[in-house]
SETIMAR-542879 format. One record per residue: residue number from 1; residue in one letter; x, y, z of N, C-alpha, C in turn. Coordinates in nm, 2 decimals. Example, Ala and Ser with C-alpha at 12.3 -4.5 7.8 and 13.67 -1.06 7.14 Angstrom:
<rs>
> nr;rest;nu;nv;nw;cau;cav;caw;cu;cv;cw
> 1;A;1.32;-0.57;0.78;1.23;-0.45;0.78;1.32;-0.33;0.78
> 2;S;1.28;-0.22;0.71;1.37;-0.11;0.71;1.29;0.00;0.79
</rs>
This chain:
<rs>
> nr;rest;nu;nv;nw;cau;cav;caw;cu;cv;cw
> 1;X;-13.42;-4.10;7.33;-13.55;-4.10;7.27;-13.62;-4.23;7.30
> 2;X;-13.75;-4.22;7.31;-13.79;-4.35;7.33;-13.88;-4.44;7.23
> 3;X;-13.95;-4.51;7.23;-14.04;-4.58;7.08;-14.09;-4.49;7.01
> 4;X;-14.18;-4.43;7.13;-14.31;-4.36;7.10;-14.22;-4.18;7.04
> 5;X;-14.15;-4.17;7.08;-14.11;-4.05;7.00;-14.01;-4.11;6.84
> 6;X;-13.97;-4.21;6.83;-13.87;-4.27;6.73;-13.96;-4.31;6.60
> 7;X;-14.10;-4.38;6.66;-14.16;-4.43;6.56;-14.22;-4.28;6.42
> 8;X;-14.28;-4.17;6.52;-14.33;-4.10;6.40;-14.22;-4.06;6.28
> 9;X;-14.08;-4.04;6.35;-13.99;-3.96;6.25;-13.96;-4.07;6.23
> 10;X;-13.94;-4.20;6.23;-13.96;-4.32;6.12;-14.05;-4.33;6.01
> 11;X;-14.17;-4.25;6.04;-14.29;-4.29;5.97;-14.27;-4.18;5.84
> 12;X;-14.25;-4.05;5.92;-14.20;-3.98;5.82;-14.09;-3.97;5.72
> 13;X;-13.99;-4.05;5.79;-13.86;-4.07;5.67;-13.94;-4.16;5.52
> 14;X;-14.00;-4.28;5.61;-14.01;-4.38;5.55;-14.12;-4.30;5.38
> 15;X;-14.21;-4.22;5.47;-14.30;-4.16;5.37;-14.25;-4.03;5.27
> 16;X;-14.12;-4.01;5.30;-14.07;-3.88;5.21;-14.00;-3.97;5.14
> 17;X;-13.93;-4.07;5.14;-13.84;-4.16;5.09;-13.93;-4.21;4.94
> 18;X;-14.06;-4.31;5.01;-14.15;-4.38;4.91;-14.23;-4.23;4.79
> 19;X;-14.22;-4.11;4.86;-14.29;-4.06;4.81;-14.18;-3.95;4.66
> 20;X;-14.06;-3.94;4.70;-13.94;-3.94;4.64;-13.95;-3.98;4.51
> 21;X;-13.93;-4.16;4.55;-13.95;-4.26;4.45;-14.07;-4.25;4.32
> 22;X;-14.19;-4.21;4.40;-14.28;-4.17;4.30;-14.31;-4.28;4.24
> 23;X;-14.39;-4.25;4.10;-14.40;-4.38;4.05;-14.27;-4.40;3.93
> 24;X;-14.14;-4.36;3.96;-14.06;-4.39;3.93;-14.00;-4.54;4.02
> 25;X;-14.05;-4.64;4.00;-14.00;-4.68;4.08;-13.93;-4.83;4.02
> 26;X;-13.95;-4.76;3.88;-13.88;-4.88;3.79;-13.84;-4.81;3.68
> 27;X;-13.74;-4.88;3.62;-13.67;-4.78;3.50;-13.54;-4.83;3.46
> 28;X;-13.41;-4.76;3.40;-13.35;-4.85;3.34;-13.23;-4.80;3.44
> 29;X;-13.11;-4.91;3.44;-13.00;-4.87;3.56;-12.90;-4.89;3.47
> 30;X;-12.78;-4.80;3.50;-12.65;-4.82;3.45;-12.54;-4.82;3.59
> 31;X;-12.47;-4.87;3.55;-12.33;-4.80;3.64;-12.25;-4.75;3.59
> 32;X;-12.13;-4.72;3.70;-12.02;-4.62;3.65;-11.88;-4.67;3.76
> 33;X;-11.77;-4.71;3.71;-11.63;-4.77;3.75;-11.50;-4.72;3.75
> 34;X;-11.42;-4.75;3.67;-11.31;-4.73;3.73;-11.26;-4.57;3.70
> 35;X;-11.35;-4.52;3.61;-11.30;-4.32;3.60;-11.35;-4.26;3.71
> 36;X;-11.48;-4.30;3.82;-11.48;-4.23;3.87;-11.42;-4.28;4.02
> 37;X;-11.34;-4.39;4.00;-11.29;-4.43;4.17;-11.22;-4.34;4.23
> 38;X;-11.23;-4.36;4.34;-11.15;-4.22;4.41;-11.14;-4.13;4.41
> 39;X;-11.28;-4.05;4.35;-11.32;-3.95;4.32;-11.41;-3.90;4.45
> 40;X;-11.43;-3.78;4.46;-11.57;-3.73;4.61;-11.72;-3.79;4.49
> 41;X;-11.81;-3.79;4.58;-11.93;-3.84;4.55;-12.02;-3.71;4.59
> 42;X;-12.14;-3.67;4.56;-12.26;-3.56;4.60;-12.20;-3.51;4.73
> 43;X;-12.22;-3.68;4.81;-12.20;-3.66;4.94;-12.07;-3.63;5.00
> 44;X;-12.01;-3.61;4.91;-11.83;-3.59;5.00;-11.76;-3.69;4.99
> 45;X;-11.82;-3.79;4.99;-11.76;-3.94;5.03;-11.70;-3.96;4.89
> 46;X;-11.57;-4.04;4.91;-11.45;-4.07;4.80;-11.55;-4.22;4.72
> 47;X;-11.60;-4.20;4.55;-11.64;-4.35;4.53;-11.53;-4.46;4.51
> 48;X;-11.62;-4.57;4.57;-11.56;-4.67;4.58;-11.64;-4.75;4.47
> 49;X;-11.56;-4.80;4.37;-11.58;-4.92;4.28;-11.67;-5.04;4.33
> 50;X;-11.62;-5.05;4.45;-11.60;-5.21;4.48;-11.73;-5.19;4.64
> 51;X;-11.77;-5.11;4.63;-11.85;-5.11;4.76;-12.05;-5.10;4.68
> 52;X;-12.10;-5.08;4.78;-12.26;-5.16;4.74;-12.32;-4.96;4.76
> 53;X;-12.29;-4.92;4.65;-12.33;-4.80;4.64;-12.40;-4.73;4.51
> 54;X;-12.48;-4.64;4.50;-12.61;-4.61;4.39;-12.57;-4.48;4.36
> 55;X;-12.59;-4.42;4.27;-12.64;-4.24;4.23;-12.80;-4.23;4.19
> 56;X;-12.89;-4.18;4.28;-13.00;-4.14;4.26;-13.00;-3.98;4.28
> 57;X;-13.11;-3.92;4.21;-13.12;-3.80;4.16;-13.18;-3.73;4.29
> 58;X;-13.25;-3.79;4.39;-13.28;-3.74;4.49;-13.33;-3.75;4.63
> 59;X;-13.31;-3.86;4.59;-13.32;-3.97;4.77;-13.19;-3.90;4.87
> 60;X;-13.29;-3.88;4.99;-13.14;-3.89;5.10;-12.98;-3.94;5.07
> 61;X;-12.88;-3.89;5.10;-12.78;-3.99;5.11;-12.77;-4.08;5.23
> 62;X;-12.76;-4.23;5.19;-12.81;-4.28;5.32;-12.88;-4.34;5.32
> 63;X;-13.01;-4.34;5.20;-13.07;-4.41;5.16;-13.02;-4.55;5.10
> 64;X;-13.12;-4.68;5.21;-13.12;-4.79;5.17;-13.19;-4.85;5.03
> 65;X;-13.14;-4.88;4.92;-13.25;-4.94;4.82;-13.24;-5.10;4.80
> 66;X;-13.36;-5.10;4.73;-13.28;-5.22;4.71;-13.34;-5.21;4.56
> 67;X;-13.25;-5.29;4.47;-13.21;-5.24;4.32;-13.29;-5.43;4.26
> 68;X;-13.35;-5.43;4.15;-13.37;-5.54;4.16;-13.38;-5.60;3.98
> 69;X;-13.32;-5.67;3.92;-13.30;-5.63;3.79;-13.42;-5.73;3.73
> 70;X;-13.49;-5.71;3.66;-13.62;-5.73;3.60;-13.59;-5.89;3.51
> 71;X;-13.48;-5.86;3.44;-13.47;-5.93;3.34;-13.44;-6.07;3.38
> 72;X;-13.31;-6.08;3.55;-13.28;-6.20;3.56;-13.34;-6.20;3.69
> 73;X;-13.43;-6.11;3.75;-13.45;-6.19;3.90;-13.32;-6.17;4.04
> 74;X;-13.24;-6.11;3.96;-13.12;-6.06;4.10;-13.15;-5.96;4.15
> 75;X;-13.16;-5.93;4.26;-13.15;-5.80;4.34;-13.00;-5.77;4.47
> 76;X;-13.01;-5.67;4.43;-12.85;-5.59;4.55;-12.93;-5.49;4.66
> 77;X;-12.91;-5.45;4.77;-12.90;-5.37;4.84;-12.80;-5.27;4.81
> 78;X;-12.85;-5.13;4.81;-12.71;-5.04;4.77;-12.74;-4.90;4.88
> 79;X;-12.64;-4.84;4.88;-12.68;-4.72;4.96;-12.65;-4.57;4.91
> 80;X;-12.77;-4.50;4.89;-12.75;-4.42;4.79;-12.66;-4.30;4.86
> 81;X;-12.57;-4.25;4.78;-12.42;-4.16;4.82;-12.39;-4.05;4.75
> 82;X;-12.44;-4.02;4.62;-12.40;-4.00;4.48;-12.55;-3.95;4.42
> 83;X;-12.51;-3.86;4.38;-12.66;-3.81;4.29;-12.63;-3.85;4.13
> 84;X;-12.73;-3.84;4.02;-12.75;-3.88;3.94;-12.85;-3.97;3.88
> 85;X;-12.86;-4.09;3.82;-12.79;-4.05;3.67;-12.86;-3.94;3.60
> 86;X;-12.78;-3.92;3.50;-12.72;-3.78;3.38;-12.79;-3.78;3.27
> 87;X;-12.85;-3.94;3.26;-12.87;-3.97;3.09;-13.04;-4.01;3.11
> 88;X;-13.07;-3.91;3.04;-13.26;-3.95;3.04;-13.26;-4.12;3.01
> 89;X;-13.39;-4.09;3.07;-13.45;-4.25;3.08;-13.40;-4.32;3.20
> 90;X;-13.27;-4.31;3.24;-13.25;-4.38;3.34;-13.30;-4.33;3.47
> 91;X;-13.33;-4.42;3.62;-13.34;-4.39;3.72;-13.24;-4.44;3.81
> 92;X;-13.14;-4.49;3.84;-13.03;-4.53;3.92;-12.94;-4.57;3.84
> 93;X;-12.77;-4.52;3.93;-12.68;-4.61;3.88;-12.59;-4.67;3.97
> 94;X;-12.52;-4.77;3.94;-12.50;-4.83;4.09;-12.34;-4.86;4.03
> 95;X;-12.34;-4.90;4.16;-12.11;-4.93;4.14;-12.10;-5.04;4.08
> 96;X;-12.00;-5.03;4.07;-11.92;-5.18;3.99;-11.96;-5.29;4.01
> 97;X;-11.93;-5.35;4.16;-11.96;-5.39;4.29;-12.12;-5.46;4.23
> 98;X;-12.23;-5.35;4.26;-12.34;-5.39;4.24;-12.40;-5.42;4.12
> 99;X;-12.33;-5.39;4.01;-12.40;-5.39;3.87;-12.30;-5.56;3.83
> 100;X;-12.20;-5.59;3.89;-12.19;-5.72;3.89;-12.24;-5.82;3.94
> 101;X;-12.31;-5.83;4.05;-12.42;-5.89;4.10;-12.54;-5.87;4.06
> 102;X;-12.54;-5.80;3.99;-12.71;-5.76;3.88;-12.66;-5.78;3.81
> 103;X;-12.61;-5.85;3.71;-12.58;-5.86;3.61;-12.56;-5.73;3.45
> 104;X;-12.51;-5.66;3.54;-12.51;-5.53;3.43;-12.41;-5.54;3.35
> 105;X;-12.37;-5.60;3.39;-12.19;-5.53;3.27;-12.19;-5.56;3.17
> 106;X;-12.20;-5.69;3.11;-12.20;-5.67;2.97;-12.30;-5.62;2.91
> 107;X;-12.43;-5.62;2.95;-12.52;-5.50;2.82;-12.50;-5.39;2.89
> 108;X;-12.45;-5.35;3.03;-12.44;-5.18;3.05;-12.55;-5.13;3.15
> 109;X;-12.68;-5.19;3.08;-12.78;-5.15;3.15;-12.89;-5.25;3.15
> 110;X;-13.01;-5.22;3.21;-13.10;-5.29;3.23;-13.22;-5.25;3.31
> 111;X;-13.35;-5.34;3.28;-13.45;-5.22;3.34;-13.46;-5.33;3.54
> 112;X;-13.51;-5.21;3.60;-13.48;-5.23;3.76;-13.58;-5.24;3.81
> 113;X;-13.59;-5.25;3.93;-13.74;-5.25;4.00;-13.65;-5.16;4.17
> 114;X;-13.70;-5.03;4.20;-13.62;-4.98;4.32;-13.74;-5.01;4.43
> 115;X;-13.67;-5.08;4.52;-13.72;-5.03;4.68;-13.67;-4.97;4.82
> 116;X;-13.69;-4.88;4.83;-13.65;-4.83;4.97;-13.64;-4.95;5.14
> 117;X;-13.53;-4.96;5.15;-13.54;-5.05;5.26;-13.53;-5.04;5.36
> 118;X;-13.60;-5.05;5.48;-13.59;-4.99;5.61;-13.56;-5.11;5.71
> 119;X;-13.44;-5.07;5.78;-13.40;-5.19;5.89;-13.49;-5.20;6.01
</rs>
Protein backbone atom coordinates (compact mmCIF):
# COMPACT_ATOMS: atom_id res chain seq x y z
CA UNK A 1 0.00 0.00 0.00
CA UNK A 2 1.28 3.31 -0.39
CA UNK A 3 0.58 6.89 1.70
CA UNK A 4 -1.88 7.98 -0.46
CA UNK A 5 -3.99 4.82 -0.18
CA UNK A 6 -3.03 4.22 3.86
CA UNK A 7 -3.89 7.76 4.82
CA UNK A 8 -7.85 7.63 4.00
CA UNK A 9 -8.43 4.17 6.02
CA UNK A 10 -6.44 5.97 8.69
CA UNK A 11 -8.75 8.77 8.53
CA UNK A 12 -11.57 6.54 8.74
CA UNK A 13 -10.48 4.33 11.63
CA UNK A 14 -9.40 7.36 13.42
CA UNK A 15 -13.18 8.90 12.79
CA UNK A 16 -15.26 5.69 13.71
CA UNK A 17 -12.97 5.34 16.84
CA UNK A 18 -13.63 9.25 18.07
CA UNK A 19 -17.02 8.91 16.95
CA UNK A 20 -17.63 5.53 19.16
CA UNK A 21 -16.44 7.55 22.07
CA UNK A 22 -19.10 10.03 21.60
CA UNK A 23 -19.49 12.40 24.09
CA UNK A 24 -18.80 9.73 26.48
CA UNK A 25 -15.56 10.58 26.67
CA UNK A 26 -15.36 10.91 30.40
CA UNK A 27 -16.98 9.05 33.12
CA UNK A 28 -16.12 6.89 36.01
CA UNK A 29 -13.46 3.79 35.60
CA UNK A 30 -13.07 0.66 37.64
CA UNK A 31 -10.97 -2.29 37.28
CA UNK A 32 -10.99 -5.90 37.57
CA UNK A 33 -7.89 -8.53 38.91
CA UNK A 34 -7.15 -11.38 40.13
CA UNK A 35 -10.79 -13.46 39.50
CA UNK A 36 -10.58 -12.74 36.11
CA UNK A 37 -6.74 -13.63 35.36
CA UNK A 38 -6.38 -16.25 33.00
CA UNK A 39 -9.49 -16.13 31.93
CA UNK A 40 -10.32 -15.48 27.62
CA UNK A 41 -11.28 -11.81 27.16
CA UNK A 42 -14.21 -10.58 24.33
CA UNK A 43 -11.39 -10.91 22.16
CA UNK A 44 -10.18 -14.48 22.80
CA UNK A 45 -7.13 -13.28 24.35
CA UNK A 46 -6.34 -14.90 27.98
CA UNK A 47 -6.58 -11.49 30.73
CA UNK A 48 -3.63 -10.56 31.98
CA UNK A 49 -3.62 -8.78 35.47
CA UNK A 50 -0.41 -7.32 34.97
CA UNK A 51 -0.51 -6.05 31.30
CA UNK A 52 -1.82 -2.30 30.12
CA UNK A 53 -5.24 -3.44 29.12
CA UNK A 54 -9.14 -1.84 29.22
CA UNK A 55 -12.83 -3.32 28.77
CA UNK A 56 -14.76 -0.84 26.73
CA UNK A 57 -18.25 -1.56 25.65
CA UNK A 58 -17.42 -0.90 22.04
CA UNK A 59 -14.26 0.35 20.62
CA UNK A 60 -12.29 -2.03 18.29
CA UNK A 61 -10.13 -4.51 20.04
CA UNK A 62 -6.92 -2.98 19.47
CA UNK A 63 -7.87 0.07 20.34
CA UNK A 64 -5.27 2.50 21.69
CA UNK A 65 -6.66 4.78 24.72
CA UNK A 66 -5.35 6.66 26.75
CA UNK A 67 -7.14 6.66 30.23
CA UNK A 68 -6.49 9.75 32.28
CA UNK A 69 -7.67 10.00 35.88
CA UNK A 70 -9.25 13.46 36.62
CA UNK A 71 -8.73 13.52 40.25
CA UNK A 72 -4.76 13.17 40.36
CA UNK A 73 -3.49 14.13 36.86
CA UNK A 74 -2.11 10.36 35.98
CA UNK A 75 -2.74 9.05 32.76
CA UNK A 76 -1.92 5.13 31.29
CA UNK A 77 -2.13 4.06 27.77
CA UNK A 78 -4.17 0.77 27.63
CA UNK A 79 -5.28 -1.37 24.84
CA UNK A 80 -8.74 -2.11 24.62
CA UNK A 81 -9.26 -6.27 24.53
CA UNK A 82 -12.29 -6.91 26.65
CA UNK A 83 -15.72 -5.51 26.35
CA UNK A 84 -17.56 -4.01 29.19
CA UNK A 85 -17.95 -2.42 31.95
CA UNK A 86 -21.36 -4.11 33.36
CA UNK A 87 -22.20 -1.48 36.01
CA UNK A 88 -24.11 1.75 34.79
CA UNK A 89 -22.35 4.85 35.04
CA UNK A 90 -19.18 3.56 34.37
CA UNK A 91 -17.23 3.91 30.93
CA UNK A 92 -13.95 1.78 31.04
CA UNK A 93 -12.32 -0.64 33.10
CA UNK A 94 -8.85 -1.25 33.06
CA UNK A 95 -6.32 -4.14 34.57
CA UNK A 96 -4.63 -4.13 37.65
CA UNK A 97 -1.53 -3.06 35.96
CA UNK A 98 -3.25 0.18 34.84
CA UNK A 99 -5.56 1.09 37.75
CA UNK A 100 -2.24 1.04 39.79
CA UNK A 101 -0.67 3.60 37.90
CA UNK A 102 -4.00 5.70 38.05
CA UNK A 103 -4.36 5.40 41.16
CA UNK A 104 -7.48 3.22 41.45
CA UNK A 105 -7.16 0.74 44.00
CA UNK A 106 -7.85 1.93 47.01
CA UNK A 107 -11.18 3.95 46.20
CA UNK A 108 -11.91 1.27 43.26
CA UNK A 109 -12.91 3.84 41.03
CA UNK A 110 -12.54 7.23 39.73
CA UNK A 111 -13.80 9.66 37.15
CA UNK A 112 -11.45 9.46 33.75
CA UNK A 113 -10.90 11.48 30.81
CA UNK A 114 -10.61 8.68 27.51
CA UNK A 115 -8.59 9.36 24.46
CA UNK A 116 -8.09 7.41 21.47
CA UNK A 117 -4.44 7.23 20.47
CA UNK A 118 -3.07 6.99 17.18
CA UNK A 119 0.71 6.14 16.57
Amino acid sequence: MTKSNILPLLSCCFLVACQTLGTGMAGKASYYAQQYHGRPTASGELYNMYAMTAAHPNLPFGTLLRVTNLQNGRSVIVRVNDRGPYKAGRVVDVSLAAAEQLGLILPGTAEVRLEVVLD
